[in-house]
C-alpha positions, -999 to 999 in steps of 0.1 A, spaced: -26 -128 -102 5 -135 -79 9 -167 -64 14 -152 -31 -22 -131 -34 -39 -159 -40 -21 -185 -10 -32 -154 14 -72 -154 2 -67 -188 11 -49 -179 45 -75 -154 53 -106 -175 47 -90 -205 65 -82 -180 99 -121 -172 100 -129 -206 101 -104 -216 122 -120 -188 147 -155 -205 142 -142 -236 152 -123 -227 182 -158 -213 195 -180 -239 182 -158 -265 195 -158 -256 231 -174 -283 253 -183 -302 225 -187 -342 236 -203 -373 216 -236 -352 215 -221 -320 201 -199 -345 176 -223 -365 164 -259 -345 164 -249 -307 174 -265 -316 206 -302 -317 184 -295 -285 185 -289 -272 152 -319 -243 139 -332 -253 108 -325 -217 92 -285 -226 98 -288 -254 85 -307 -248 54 -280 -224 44 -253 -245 50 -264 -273 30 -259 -249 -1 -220 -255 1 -224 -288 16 -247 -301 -16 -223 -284 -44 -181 -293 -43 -156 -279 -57 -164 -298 -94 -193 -283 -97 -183 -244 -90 -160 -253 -123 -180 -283 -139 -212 -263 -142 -204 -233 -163 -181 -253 -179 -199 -279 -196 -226 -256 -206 -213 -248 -240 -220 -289 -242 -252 -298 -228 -268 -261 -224 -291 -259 -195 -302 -291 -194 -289 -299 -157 -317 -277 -147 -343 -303 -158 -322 -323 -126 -323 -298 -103 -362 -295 -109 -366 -332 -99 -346 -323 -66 -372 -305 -55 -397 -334 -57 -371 -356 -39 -365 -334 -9 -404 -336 -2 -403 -372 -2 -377 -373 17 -392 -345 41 -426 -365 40 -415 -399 43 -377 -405 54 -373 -379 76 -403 -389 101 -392 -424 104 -352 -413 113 -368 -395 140 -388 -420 149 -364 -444 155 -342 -416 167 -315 -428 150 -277 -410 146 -268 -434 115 -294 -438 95 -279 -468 86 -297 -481 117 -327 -487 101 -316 -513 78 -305 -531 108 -339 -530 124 -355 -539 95 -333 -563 77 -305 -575 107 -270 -564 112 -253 -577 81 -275 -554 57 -259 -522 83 -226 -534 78 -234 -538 41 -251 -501 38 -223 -482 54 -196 -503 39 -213 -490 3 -217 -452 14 -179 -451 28 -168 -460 -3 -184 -440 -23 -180 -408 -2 -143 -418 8 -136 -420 -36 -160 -390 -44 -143 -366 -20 -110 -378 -29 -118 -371 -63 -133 -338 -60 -107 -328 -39 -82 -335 -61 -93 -318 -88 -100 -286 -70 -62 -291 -52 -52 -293 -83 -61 -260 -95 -48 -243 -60 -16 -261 -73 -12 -250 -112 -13 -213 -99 2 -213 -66 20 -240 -52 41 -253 -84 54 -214 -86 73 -218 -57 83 -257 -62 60 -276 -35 56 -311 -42 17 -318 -49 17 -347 -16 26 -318 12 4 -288 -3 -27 -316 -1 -14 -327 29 -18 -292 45 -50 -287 32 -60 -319 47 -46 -309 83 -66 -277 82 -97 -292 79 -89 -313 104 -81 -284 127 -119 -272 127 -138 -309 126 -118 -331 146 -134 -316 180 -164 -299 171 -179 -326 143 -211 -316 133 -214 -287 158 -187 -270 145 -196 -280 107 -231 -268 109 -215 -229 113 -186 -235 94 -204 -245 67 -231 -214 66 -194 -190 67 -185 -212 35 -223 -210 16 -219 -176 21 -183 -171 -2 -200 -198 -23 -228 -174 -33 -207 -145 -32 -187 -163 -55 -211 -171 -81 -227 -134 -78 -197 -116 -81 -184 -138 -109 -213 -131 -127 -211 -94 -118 -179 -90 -131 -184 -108 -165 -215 -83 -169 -190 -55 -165 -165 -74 -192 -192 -76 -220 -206 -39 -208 -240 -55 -198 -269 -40 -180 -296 -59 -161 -318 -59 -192 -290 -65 -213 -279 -94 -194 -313 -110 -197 -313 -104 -233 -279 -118 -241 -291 -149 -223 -321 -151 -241 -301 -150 -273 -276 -179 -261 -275 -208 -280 -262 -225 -249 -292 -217 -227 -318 -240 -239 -337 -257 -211 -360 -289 -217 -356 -312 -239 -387 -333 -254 -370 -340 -290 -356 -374 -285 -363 -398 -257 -334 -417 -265 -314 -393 -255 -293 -384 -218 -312 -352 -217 -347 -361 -225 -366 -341 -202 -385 -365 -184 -352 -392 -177 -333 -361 -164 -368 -348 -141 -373 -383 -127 -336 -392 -121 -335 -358 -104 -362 -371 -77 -343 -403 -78 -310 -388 -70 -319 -365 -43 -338 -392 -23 -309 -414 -28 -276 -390 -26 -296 -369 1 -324 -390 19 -298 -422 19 -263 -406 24 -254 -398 61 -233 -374 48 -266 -353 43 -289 -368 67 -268 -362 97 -269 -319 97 -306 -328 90 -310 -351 122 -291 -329 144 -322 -301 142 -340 -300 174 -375 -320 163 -387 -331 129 -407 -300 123 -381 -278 120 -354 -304 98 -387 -305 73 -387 -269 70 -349 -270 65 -355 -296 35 -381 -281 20 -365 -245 21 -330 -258 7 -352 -273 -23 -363 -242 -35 -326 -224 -29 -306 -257 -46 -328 -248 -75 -320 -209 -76 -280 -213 -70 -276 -242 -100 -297 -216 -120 -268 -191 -115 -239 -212 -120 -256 -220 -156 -261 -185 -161 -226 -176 -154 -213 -205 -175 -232 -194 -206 -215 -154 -204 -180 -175 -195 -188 -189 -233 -203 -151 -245 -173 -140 -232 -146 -163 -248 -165 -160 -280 -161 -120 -281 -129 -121 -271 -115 -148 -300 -103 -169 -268 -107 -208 -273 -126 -232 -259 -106 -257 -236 -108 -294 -245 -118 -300 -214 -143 -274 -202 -136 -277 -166 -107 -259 -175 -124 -225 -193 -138 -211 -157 -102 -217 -143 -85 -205 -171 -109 -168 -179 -106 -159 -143 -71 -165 -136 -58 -156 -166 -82 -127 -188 -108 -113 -161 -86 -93 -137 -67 -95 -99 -106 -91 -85 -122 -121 -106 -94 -141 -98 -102 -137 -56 -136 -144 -67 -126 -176 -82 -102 -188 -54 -121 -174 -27 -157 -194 -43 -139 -227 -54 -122 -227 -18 -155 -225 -2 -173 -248 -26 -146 -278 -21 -141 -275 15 -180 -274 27 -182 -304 11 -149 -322 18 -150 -310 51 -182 -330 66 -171 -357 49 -143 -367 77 -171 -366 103 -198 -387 88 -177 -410 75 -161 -417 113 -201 -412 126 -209 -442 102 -175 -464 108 -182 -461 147 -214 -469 147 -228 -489 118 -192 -508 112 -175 -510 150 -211 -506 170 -193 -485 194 -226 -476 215 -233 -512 219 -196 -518 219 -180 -496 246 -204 -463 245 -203 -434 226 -193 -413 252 -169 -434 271 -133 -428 277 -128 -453 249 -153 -443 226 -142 -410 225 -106 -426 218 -124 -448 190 -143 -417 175 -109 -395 175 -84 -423 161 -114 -429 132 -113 -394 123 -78 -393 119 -74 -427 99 -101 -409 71 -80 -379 68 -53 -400 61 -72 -424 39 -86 -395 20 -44 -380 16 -36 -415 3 -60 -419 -22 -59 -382 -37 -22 -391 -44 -28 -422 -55 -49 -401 -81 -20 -378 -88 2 -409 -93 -24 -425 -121 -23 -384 -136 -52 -393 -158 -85 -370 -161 -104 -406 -171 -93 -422 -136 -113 -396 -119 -143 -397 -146 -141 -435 -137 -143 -431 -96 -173 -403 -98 -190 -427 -119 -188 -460 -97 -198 -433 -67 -231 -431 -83 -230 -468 -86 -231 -474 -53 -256 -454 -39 -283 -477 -64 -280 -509 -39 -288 -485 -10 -318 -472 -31 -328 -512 -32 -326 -516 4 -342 -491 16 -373 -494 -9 -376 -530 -5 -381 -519 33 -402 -494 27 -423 -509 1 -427 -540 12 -434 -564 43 -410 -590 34 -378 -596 47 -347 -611 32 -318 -633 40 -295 -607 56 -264 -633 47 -280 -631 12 -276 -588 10 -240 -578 2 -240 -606 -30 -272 -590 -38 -253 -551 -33 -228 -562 -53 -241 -581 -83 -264 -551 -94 -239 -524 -99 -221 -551 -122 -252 -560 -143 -261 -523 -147 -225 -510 -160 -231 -545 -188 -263 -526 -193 -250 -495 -197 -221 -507 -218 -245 -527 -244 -273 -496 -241 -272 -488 -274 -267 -522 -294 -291 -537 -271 -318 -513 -265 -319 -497 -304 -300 -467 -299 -310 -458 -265 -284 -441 -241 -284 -444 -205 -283 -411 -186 -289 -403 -145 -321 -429 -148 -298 -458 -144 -293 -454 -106 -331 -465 -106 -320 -495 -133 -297 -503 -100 -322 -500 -71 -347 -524 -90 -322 -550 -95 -312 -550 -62 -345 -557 -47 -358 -579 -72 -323 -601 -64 -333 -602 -27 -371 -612 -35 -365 -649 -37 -345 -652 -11 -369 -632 15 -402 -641 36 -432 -623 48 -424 -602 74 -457 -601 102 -470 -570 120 -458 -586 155 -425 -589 147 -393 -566 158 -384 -559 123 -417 -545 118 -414 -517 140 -394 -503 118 -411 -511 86 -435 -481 76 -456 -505 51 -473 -527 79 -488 -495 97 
């Protein structure tokens, strides 16, 4: 496929959003920024959260890596299902409750301002690494086929890339990424389907066929009961699947906020619940097209790459056509950029208001907040640009293993926090919490290091980010005291109704 094809897929799909924004954006102030004006319907947003919940590694990752762990990943997608419902039965009320924009608030309330600071600090790292990371990767793909054919430097392709999608959020925020992101679930599923259509047409499959061949897959074996030592055991993967979607969804702003900006809590339940039964059927796809990815290289004599985020890349630029290769672009395009995307707005929503306190500060709507809330926005994008090339300066895959793994690190503290709230009526030393956040990452990666001497064989998998949320409460135990119905930081304290 010609360089020049594929930059105008890109060209085309970037146009339509582009147009979305330009409509979205109009009149959009603080409210229509931060919220959507509470005005979001939950059906939109349901949707969109399908390309907001899965980047641009996983459109390759996935089918990728199931020649290597089969279908396991579906025994973590099952927990998600469980987690959404907690978080649709229990987080969800009390945001609204408090009716709060960062949900970072409520460990203010409930803790004091320190253990805010401390929260958001913890979830802009981590989202301001992961997204670098992810983009990166998928830039770097656009890159291979496109942009080193004609000679442009990696820094200003990414640099483009990075003013586009600042084009259609830096006005509209989470107004404008609400729609943008349905456009981009849509090409997302399109992508997957049609992928998967077009490998059935490569290995002459029916629809009975196609059930058959997967059937026959060594690669698409499901649950795992064998060995409990193992990362896939079934019931590790199941439970860290409730864990992670509480945490990653029901803790990250970057998820909570299209949630909050539904009109009441009725309808942003029905969103959660719905997207748990449709995050469940699209990560069932994506292993189904990885395992005919692997039927396919196998019939054709075509090897495995060392690095299987590579073989999805590789058969649909390279073996599967001009069509499977718009597929591809047009899919992984959708899939990075839904997710990079809101990532520039919640990251300035939580900066402004958990970090600066700009509606205590100056306002949110101000003359100068708006200033505050436009310069932020603008110093992520380039944050984000800087540290993607500071990837591409390093130029090594286990850099980027490295930063997705401490991004799940980080999210464990916030898993303390909020549980010791929840759970608990004690309250403790806010001075006392980032030590506290800090500490337990470092004792869970000796843990993880020293698993299997320590442990007698056993291997860490997903379950650790619980590991981390228990140490962080039990560090902030001792230095805590009883927290009485009467007081302010009850109100927001769920376990002393």
């Amino acid at each position: 496929m010609s360089p020049l094809l594929i930059l105008g897929c890109i060209a085309a799909y970037f146009a339509m959003l582009l147009i979305i924004a330009w409509y979205t954006s109009r009149d959009a102030g603080s409210a229509g920024y931060y919220l959507g004006n509470k005005a979001s319907p939950w059906y939109i947003v349901a949707f969109g959260l399908i390309g907001d919940s899965l980047s641009g590694v996983t459109f390759i990752s996935v089918p990728g890596a199931v020649g290597v762990t089969k279908f396991s990943y579906l025994q973590v997608v099952l927990g998600y299902m469980i987690g959404y419902v907690v978080i649709g039965a229990v987080l969800l009320p009390l945001y609204y409750r408090m009716n709060l924009t960062s949900i970072y608030g409520y460990l203010r309330e409930r803790f004091g301002p320190t253990s805010q600071k401390t929260g958001a600090v913890f979830f802009l790292l981590s989202r301001l690494l992961g997204a670098a990371a992810r983009l990166y990767l998928a830039a770097g793909v656009v890159q291979t086929f496109v942009f080193d054919a004609w000679h442009i430097p990696f820094w200003l392709s990414v640099l483009g890339i990075i003013a586009l999608i600042l084009l259609y959020t830096y006005r509209g925020g989470i107004k404008t990424l609400v729609w943008t992101d349905t456009f981009q679930s849509t090409f997302l599923l399109l992508g997957v389907l049609l992928s998967i259509a077009v490998m059935m047409n490569q290995l002459h499959l029916g629809p009975r066929d196609l059930l058959s061949t997967l059937q026959a897959s060594p690669n698409t074996k499901t649950f795992f009961f064998e060995d409990w030592h193992g990362a896939d055991y079934f019931w590790k993967q199941f439970l860290s699947g409730v864990f992670i979607a509480v945490v990653m969804t029901g803790l990250d702003q970057n998820s909570m906020q299209k949630n909050l900006s539904c009109p009441n809590l009725k309808d942003a339940q029905k969103n959660l619940y719905w997207f748990g039964l449709v995050v469940v059927v699209v990560n069932a796809f994506f292993l189904c097209l990885g395992a005919l990815l692997h039927a396919y290289a196998g019939a054709k004599g075509i090897p495995i790459p060392e690095h299987t985020d590579q073989l999805f890349p590789m058969l649909a630029l390279q073996h599967l056509g001009g069509f499977a290769a718009v597929v591809f672009i047009i899919g992984l395009t959708a899939a990075t950029f839904s997710s990079a995307d809101s990532v520039l707005t919640t990251l300035t929503t939580s900066f402004c208001i958990d970090v600066v306190d700009l509606p205590s500060s100056v306002g949110l709507d101000t003359p100068r907040g708006v200033v505050w809330r436009h310069a932020t926005h603008v110093a992520f994008a380039l944050l984000l640009l800087g540290v993607i090339l500071a990837f591409r300066a390093f130029n090594s895959p286990a850099v980027i293993v490295l930063v997705l793994k401490l991004a799940t690190y980080t999210y464990g503290p916030l898993l303390g926090l909020f549980g010791l709230g929840l759970l608990s009526r004690r309250r403790p030393l806010d001075a006392w919490v980032p030590a506290a956040c800090v500490v337990s990452p470092i004792v869970c990666w000796v843990l993880e290091s020293h698993s299997r001497e320590w442990f007698g064989g056993y291997q860490f998998g997903f379950e650790l980010l619980m590991v981390n949320g228990a140490i962080t409460a039990l560090l902030l135990l001792p230095f805590s005291t009883p927290v009485s119905v009467t007081s302010p930081s009850a109100a927001a304290d769920p376990a002393s109704r």
